[in-house]
BAFI-3210 file (N, C-alpha, C; in Angstrom, 3 decimals, decimal comma, padded with zeros to 6 digits):
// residues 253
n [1|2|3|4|5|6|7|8|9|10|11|12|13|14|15|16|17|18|19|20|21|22|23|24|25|26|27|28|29|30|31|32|33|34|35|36|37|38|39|40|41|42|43|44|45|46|47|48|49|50|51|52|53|54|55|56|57|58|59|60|61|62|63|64|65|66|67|68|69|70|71|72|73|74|75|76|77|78|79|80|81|82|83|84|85|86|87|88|89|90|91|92|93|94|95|96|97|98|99|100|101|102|103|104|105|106|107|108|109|110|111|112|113|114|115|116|117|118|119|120|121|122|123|124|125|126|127|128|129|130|131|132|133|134|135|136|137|138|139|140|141|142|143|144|145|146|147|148|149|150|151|152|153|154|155|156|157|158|159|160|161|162|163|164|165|166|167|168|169|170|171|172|173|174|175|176|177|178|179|180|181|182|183|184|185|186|187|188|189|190|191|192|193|194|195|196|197|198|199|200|201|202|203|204|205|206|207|208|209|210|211|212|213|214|215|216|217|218|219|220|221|222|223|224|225|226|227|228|229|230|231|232|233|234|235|236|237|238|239|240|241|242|243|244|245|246|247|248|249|250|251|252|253]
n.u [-028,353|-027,104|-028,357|-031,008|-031,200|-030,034|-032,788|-034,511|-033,442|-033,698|-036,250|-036,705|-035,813|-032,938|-029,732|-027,882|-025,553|-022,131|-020,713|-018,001|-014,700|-015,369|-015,957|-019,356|-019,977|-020,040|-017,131|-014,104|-012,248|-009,305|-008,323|-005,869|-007,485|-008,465|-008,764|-008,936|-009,009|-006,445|-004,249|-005,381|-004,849|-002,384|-001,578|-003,038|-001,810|000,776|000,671|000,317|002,698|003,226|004,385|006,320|005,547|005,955|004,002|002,927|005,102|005,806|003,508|004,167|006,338|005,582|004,216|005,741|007,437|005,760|005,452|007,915|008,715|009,582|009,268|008,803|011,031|012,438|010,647|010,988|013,556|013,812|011,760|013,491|015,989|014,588|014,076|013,015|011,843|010,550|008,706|008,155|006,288|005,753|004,255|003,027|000,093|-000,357|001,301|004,348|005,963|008,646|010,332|013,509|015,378|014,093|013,460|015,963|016,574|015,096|012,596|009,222|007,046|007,487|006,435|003,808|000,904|000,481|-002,286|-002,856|-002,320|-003,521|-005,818|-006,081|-004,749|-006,387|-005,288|-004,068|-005,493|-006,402|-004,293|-004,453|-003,543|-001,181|-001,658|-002,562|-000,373|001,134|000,031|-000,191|002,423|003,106|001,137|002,860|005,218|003,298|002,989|005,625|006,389|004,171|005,644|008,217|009,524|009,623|012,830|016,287|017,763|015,802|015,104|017,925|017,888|015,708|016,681|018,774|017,284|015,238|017,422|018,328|015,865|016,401|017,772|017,979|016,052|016,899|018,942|017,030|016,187|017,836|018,588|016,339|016,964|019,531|017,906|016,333|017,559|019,072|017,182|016,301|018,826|019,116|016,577|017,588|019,439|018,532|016,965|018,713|019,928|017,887|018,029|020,114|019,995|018,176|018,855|021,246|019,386|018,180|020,822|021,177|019,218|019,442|021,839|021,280|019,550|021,266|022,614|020,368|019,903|022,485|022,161|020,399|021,021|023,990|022,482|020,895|023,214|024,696|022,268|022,428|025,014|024,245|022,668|023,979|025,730|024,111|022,919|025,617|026,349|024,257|024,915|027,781|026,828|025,185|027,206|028,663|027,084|026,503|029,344|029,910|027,614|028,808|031,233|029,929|028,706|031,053|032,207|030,916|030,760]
n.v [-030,775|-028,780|-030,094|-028,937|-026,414|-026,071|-026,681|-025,433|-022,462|-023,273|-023,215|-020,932|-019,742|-019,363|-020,124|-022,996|-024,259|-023,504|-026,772|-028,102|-026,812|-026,038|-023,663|-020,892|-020,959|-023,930|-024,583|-026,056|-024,614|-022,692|-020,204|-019,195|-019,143|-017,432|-016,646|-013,821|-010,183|-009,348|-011,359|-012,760|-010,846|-010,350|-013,224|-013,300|-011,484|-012,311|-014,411|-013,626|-012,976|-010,452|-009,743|-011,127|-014,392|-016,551|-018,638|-019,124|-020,211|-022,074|-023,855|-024,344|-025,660|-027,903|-029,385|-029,663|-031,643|-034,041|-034,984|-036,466|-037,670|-040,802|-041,389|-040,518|-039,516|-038,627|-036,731|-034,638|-033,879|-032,856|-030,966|-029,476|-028,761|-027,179|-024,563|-025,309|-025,843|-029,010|-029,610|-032,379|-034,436|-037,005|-036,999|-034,445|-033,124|-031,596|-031,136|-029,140|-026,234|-024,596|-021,462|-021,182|-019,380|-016,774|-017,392|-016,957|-014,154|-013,038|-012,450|-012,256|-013,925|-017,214|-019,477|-022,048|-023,959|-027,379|-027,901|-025,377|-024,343|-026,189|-024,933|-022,801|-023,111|-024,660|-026,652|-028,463|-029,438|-031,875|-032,572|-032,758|-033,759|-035,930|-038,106|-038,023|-037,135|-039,224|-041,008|-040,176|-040,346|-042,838|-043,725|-042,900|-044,819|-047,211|-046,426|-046,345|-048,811|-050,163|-049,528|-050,398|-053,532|-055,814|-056,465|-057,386|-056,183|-054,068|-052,601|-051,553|-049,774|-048,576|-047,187|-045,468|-043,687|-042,362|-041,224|-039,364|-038,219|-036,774|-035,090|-033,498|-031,741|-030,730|-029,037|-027,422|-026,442|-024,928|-023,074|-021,525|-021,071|-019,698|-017,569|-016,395|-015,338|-013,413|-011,607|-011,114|-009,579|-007,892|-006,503|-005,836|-004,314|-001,940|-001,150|-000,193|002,011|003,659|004,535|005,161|007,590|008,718|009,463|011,261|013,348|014,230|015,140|017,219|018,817|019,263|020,836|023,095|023,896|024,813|026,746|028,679|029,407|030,194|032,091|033,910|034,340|036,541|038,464|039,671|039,801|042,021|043,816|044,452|045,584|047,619|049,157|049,826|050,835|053,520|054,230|054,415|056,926|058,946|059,418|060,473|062,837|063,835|064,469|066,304|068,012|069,204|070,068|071,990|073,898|074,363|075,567|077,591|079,067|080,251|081,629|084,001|084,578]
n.w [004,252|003,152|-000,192|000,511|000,545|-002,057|-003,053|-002,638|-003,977|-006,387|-006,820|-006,664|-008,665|-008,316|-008,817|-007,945|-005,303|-006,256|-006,949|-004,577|-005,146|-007,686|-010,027|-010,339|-012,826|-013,104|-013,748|-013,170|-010,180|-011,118|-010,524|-007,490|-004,328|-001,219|002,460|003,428|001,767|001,407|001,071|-000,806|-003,446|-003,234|-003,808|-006,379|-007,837|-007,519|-009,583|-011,849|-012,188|-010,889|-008,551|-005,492|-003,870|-000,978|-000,538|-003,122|-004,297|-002,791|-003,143|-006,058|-005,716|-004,406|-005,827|-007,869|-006,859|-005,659|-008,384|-008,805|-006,447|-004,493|-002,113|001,415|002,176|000,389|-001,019|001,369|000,579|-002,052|-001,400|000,076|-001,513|-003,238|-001,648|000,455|003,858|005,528|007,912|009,295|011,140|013,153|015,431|014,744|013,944|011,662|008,142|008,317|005,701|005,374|004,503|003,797|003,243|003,683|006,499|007,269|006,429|008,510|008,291|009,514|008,652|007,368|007,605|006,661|006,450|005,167|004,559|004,339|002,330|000,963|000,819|-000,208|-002,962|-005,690|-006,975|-005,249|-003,381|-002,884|-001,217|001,606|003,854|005,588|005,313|002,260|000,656|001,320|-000,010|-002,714|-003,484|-003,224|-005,086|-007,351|-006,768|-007,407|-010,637|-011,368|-010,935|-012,683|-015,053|-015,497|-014,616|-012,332|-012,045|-011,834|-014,181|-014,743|-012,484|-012,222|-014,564|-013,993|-012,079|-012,961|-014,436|-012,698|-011,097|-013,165|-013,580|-011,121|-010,954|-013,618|-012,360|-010,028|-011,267|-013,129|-010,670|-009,509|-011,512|-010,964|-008,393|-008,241|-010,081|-008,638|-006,341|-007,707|-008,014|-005,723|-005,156|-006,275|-005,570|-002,927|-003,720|-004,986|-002,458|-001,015|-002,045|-002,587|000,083|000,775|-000,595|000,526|002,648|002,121|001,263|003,645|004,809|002,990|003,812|006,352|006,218|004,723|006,658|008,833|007,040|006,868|009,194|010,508|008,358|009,595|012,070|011,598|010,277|012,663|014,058|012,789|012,828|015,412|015,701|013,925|015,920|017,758|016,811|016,305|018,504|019,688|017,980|018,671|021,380|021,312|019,751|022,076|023,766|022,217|021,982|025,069|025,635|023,848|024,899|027,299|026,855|025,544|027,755|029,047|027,758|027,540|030,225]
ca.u [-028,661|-026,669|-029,040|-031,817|-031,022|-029,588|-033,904|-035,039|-032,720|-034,222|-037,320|-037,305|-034,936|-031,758|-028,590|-027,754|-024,562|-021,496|-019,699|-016,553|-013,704|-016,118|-016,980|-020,546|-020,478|-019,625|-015,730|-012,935|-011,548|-008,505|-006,978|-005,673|-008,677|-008,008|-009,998|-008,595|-008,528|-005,248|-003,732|-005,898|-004,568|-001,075|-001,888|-003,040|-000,391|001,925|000,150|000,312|003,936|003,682|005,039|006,530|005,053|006,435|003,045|002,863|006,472|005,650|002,964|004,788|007,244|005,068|003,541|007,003|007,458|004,998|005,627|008,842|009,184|009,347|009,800|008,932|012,823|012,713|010,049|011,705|014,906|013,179|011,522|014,681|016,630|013,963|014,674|011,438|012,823|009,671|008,548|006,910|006,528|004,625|003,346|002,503|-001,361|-000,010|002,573|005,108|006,672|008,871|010,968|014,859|016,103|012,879|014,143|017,210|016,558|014,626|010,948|008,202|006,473|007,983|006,133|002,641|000,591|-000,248|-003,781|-003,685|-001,848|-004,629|-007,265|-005,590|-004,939|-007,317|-004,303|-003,604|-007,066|-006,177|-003,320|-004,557|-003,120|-000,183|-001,802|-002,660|000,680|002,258|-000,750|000,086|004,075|002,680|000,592|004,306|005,889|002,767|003,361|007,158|006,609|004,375|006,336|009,328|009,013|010,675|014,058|017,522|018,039|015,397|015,911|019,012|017,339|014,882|017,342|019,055|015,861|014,792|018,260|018,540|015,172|016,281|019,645|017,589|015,029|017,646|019,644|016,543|016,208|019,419|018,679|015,082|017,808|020,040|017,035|015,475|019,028|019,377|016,198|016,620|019,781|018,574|015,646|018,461|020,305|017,920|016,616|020,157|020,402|016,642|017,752|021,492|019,357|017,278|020,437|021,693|018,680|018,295|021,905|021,269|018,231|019,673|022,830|020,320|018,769|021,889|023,280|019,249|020,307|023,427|022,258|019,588|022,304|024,525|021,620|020,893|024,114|024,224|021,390|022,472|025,655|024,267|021,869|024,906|026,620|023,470|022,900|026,938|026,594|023,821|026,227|028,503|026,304|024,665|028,146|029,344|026,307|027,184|030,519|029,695|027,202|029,468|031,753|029,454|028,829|032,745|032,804|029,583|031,313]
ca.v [-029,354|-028,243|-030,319|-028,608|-025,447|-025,864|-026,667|-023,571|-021,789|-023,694|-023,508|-019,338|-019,208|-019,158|-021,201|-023,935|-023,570|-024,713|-027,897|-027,529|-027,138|-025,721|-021,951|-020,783|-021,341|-025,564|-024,933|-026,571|-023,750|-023,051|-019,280|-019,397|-018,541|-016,717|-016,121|-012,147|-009,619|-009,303|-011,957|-013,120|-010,239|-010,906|-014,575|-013,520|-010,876|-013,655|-015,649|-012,811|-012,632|-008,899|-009,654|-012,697|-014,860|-017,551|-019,388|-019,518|-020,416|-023,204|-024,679|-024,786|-026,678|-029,285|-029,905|-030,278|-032,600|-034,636|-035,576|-037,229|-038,168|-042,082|-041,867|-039,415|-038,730|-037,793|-035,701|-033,667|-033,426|-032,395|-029,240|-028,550|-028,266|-025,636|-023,786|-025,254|-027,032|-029,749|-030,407|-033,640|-035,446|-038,199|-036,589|-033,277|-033,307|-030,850|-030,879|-027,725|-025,782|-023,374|-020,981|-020,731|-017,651|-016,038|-016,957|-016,286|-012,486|-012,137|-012,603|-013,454|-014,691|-017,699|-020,694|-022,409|-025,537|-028,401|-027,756|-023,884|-024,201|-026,404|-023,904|-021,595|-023,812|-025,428|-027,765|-029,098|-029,510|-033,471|-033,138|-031,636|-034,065|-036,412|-039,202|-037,748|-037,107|-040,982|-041,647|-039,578|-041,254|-044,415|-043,993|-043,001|-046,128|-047,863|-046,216|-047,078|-050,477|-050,925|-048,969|-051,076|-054,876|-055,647|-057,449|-056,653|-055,402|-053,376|-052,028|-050,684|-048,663|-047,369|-046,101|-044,548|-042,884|-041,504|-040,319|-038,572|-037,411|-035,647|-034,097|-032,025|-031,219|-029,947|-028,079|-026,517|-025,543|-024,586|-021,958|-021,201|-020,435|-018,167|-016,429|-015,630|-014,788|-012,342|-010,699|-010,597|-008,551|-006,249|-005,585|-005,379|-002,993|-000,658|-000,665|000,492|003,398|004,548|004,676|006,386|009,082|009,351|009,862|012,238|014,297|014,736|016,033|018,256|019,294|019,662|022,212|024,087|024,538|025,384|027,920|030,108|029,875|030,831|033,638|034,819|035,294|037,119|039,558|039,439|040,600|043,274|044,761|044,662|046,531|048,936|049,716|050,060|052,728|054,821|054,620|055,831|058,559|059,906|060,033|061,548|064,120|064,825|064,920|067,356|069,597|070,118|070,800|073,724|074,894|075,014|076,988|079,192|079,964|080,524|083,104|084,914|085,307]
ca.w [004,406|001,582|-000,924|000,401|000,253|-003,428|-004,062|-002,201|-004,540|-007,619|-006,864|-006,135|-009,601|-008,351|-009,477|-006,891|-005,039|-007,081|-006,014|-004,415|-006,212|-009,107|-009,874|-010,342|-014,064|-013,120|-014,541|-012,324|-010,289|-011,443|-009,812|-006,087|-003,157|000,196|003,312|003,231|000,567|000,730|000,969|-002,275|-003,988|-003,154|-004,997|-008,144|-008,711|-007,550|-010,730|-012,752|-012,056|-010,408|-007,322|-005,413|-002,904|-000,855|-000,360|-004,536|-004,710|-001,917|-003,614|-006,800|-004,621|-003,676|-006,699|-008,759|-006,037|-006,002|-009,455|-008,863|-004,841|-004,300|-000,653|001,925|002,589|-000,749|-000,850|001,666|-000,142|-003,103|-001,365|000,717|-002,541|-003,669|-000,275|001,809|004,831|005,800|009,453|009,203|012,678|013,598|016,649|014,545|012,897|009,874|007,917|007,886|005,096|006,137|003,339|004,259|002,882|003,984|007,360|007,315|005,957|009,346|007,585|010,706|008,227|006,653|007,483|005,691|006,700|003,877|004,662|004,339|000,856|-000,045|000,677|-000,984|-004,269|-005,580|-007,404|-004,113|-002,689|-002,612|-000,501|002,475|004,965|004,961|004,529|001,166|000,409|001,214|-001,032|-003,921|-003,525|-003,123|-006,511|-008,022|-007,001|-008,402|-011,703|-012,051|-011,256|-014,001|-016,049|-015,121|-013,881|-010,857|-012,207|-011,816|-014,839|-014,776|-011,154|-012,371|-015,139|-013,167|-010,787|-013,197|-015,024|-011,825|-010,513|-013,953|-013,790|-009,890|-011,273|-014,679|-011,464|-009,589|-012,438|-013,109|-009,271|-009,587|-012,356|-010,510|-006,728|-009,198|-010,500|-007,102|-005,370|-008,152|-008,008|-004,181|-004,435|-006,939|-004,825|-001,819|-003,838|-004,983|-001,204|-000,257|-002,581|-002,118|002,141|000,439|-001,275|001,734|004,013|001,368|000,862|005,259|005,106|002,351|004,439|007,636|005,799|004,465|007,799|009,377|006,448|006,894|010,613|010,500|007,627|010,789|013,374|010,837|010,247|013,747|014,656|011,694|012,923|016,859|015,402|013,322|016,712|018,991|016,193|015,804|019,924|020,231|017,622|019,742|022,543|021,207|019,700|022,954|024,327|021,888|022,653|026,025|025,225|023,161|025,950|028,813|026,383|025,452|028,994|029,129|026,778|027,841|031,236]
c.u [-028,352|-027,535|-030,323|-031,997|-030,864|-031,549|-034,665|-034,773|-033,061|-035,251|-038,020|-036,269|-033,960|-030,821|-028,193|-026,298|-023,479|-021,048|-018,327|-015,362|-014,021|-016,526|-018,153|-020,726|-020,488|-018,224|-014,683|-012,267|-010,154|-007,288|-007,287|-007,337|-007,680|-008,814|-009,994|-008,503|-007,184|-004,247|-004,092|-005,221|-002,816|-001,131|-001,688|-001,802|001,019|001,937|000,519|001,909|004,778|004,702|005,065|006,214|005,574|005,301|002,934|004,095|006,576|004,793|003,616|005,569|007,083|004,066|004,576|007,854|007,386|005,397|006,687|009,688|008,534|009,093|009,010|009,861|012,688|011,914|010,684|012,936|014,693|012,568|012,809|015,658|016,060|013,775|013,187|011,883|011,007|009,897|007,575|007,309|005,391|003,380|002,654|000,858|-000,850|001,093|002,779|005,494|007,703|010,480|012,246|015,546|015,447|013,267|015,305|017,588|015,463|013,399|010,298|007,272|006,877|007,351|004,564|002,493|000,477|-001,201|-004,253|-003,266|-003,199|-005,993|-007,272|-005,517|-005,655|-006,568|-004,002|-004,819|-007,099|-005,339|-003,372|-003,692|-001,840|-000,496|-001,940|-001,963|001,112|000,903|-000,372|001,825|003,721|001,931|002,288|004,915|004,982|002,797|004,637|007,562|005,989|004,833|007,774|009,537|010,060|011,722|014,759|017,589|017,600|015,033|016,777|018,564|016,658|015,220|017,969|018,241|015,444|016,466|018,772|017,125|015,489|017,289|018,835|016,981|015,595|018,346|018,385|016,621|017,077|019,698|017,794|016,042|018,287|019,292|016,745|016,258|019,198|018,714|016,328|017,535|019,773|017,870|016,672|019,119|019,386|016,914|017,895|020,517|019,343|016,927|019,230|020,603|018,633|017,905|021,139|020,668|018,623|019,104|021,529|020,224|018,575|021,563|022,397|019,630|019,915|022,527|021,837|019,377|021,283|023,408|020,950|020,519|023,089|023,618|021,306|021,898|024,159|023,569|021,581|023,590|025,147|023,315|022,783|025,561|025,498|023,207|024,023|027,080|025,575|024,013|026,888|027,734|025,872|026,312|028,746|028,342|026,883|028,239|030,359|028,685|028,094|030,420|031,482|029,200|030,093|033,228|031,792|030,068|032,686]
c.v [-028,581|-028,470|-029,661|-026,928|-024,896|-025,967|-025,969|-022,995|-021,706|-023,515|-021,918|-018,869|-018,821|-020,393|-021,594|-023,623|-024,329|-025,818|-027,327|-028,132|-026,803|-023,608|-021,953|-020,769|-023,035|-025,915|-024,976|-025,131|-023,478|-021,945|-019,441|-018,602|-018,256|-016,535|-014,414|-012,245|-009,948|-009,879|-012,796|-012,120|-010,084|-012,267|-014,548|-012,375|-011,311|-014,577|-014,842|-012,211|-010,991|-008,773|-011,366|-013,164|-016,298|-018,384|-019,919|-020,131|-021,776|-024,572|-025,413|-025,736|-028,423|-029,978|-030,504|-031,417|-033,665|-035,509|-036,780|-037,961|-039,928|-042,401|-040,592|-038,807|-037,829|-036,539|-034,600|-032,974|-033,169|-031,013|-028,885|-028,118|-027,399|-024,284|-023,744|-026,233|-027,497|-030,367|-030,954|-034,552|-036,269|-037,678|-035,280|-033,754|-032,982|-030,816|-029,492|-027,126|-024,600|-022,641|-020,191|-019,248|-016,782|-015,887|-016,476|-014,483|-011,899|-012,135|-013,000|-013,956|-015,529|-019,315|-020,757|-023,776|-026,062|-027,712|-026,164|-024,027|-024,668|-025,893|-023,006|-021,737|-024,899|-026,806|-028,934|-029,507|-030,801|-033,858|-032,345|-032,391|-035,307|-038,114|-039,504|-037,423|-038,848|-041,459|-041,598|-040,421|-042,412|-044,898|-043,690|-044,223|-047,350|-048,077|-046,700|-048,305|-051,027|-050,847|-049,614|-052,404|-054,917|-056,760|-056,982|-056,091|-053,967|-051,883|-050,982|-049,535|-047,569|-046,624|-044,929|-043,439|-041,652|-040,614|-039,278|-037,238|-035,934|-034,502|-033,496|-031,356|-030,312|-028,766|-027,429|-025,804|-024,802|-023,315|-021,155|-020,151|-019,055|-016,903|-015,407|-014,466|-013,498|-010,901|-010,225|-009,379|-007,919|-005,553|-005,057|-004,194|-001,744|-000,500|000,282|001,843|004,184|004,840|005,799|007,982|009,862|010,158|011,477|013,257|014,803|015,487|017,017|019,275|020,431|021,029|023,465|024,810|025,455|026,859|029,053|030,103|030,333|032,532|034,763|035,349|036,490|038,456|040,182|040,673|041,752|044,072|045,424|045,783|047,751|049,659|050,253|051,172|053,643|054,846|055,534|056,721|059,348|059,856|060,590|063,093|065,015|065,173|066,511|068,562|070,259|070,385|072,285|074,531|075,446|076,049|077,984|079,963|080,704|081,616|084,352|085,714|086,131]
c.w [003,113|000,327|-000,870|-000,040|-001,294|-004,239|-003,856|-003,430|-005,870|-008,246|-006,855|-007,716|-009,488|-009,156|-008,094|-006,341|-005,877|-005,949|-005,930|-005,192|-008,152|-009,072|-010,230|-012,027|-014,203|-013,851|-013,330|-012,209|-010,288|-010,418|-007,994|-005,553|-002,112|001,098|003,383|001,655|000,315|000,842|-000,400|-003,239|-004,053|-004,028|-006,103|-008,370|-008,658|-009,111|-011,564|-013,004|-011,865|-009,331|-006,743|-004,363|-002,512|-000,593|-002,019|-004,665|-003,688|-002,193|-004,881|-006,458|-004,800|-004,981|-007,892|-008,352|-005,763|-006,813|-009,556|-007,829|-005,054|-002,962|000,005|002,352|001,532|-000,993|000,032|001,360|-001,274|-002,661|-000,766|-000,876|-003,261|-002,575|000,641|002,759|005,509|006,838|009,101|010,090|012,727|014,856|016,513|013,806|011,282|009,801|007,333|007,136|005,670|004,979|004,204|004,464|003,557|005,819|008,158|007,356|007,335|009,247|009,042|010,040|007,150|006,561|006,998|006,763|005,190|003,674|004,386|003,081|000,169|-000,378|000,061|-002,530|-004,414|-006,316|-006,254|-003,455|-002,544|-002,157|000,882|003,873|004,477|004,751|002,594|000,456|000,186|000,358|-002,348|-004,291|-003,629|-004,625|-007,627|-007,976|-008,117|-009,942|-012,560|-012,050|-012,258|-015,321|-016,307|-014,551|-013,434|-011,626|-012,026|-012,624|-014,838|-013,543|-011,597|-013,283|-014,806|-012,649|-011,380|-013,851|-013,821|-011,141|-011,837|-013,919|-012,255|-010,601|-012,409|-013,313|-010,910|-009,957|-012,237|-011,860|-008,670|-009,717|-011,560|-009,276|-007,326|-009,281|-009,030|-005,938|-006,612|-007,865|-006,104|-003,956|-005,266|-006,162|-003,378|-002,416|-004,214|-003,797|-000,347|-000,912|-002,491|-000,358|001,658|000,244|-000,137|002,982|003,579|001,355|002,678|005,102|004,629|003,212|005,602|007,352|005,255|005,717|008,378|008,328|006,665|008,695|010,982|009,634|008,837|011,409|012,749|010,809|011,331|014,023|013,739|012,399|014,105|016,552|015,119|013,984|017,617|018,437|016,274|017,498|020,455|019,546|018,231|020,663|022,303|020,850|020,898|024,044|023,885|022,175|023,873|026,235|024,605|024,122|027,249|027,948|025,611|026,577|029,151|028,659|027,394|029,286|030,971]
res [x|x|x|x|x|x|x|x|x|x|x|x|x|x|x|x|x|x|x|x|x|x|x|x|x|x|x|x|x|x|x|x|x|x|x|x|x|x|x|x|x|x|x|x|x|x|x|x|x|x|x|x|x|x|x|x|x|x|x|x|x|x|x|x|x|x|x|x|x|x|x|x|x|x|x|x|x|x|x|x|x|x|x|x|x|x|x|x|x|x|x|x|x|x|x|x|x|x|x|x|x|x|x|x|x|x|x|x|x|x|x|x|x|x|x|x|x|x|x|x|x|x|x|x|x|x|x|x|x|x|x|x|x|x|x|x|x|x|x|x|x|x|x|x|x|x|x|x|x|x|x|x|x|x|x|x|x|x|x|x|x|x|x|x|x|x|x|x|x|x|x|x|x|x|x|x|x|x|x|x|x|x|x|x|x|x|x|x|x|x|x|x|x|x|x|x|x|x|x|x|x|x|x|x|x|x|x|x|x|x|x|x|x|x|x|x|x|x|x|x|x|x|x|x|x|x|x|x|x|x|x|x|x|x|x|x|x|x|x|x|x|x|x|x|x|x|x|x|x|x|x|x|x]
***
């Protein structure tokens, strides 16, 4: 279907569709895809190092991973030490990622499939299932054996080659945890003083309200006073009138 369509397309002067895994000029695609805007746009300014994403920070994961997992134990103790704890069951179809801290801090969104990462990167686009994983490990062992012939001696080298190569991996992941835990509780702290200021500016709000309500009543009363003196000096006045009338009658008689 696809082939035919690509000679419709050819045949009316269009450009055929690319192949997958290719953009429409035929160059290996290289930046993340998304089925949403904005979750694509979250991506690249993840790439662009604007903002941080645990789906970019997951793949990275699994691709630094990759590189140096012999086992599938290992593999999982390779992302858990970058803080991705891996549900991988026999009786599951996909395998899980799921980002620690992320749940820990309460996040409802903390977990990924394999298969959505790889739709998402096109780096990964050959590890969509786990067979394609114990493949990719399985081509590692291939590599270090012929990089290494199976003898004792050489056994022992290997072991230590690769347990040197986990421990820089780690150090770095080490520095990578640091980084992230820092930036976390910067962004925690200047969330705590933007909610202070916010707390602070209400009060100031709500003393302000009460000092032009308190300066109403004040006036208020003022005014009720200075209605109650000008009401009793015209009592008295009309008092003192008829005072002076009855004693002018008084005299008159």
């Amino acid at each position: 279907m696809k082939a035919f369509q690509n000679q419709i397309c050819i045949k009316l002067g269009y450009s055929p569709a690319p192949k997958k895994g290719f953009d429409m000029f035929g160059q290996k695609r290289q930046n993340a895809r998304a089925d949403n805007s904005k979750t694509y746009h979250v991506l690249k300014k993840a790439k662009a190092k604007n903002q941080k994403s645990y789906l970019m920070d997951c793949a990275e994961a699994i691709k630094k991973s990759l590189k140096i997992a012999k086992s599938k134990d290992q593999f999982i103790s390779l992302m858990k030490a970058q803080g991705f704890e891996t549900e991988w069951k026999d009786n599951k179809k996909h395998i899980v990622f799921k980002d620690i801290k992320r749940e820990q801090q309460g996040e409802k969104k903390c977990k990924t499939r394999l298969y959505k990462l790889a739709q998402f990167f096109p780096e990964l686009k050959d590890f969509k299932t786990k067979e394609n994983l114990l493949n990719a490990i399985g081509r590692n062992n291939q590599s270090d054996n012929r990089r290494h012939p199976v003898t004792t001696s050489y056994r022992d080298e290997s072991t230590v080659g690769a347990n040197t190569e986990l421990i820089d991996f780690n150090s770095e992941f080490e520095k990578y945890s640091d980084r992230v835990d820092k930036e976390r509780a910067e962004r925690a702290a200047e969330e705590t003083a933007r909610r202070l200021r916010e707390s602070d500016e209400r009060e100031q709000e709500r003393i302000r309200t009460e000092q032009r309500t308190s300066q109403s009543s004040i006036i208020r009363i003022r005014k009720k006073i200075r209605s109650d003196n000008s009401e009793l000096s015209e009592q008295v006045g009309h008092t003192d009138k008829q005072s002076e009338t009855r004693t002018s009658k008084g005299i008159h008689r």
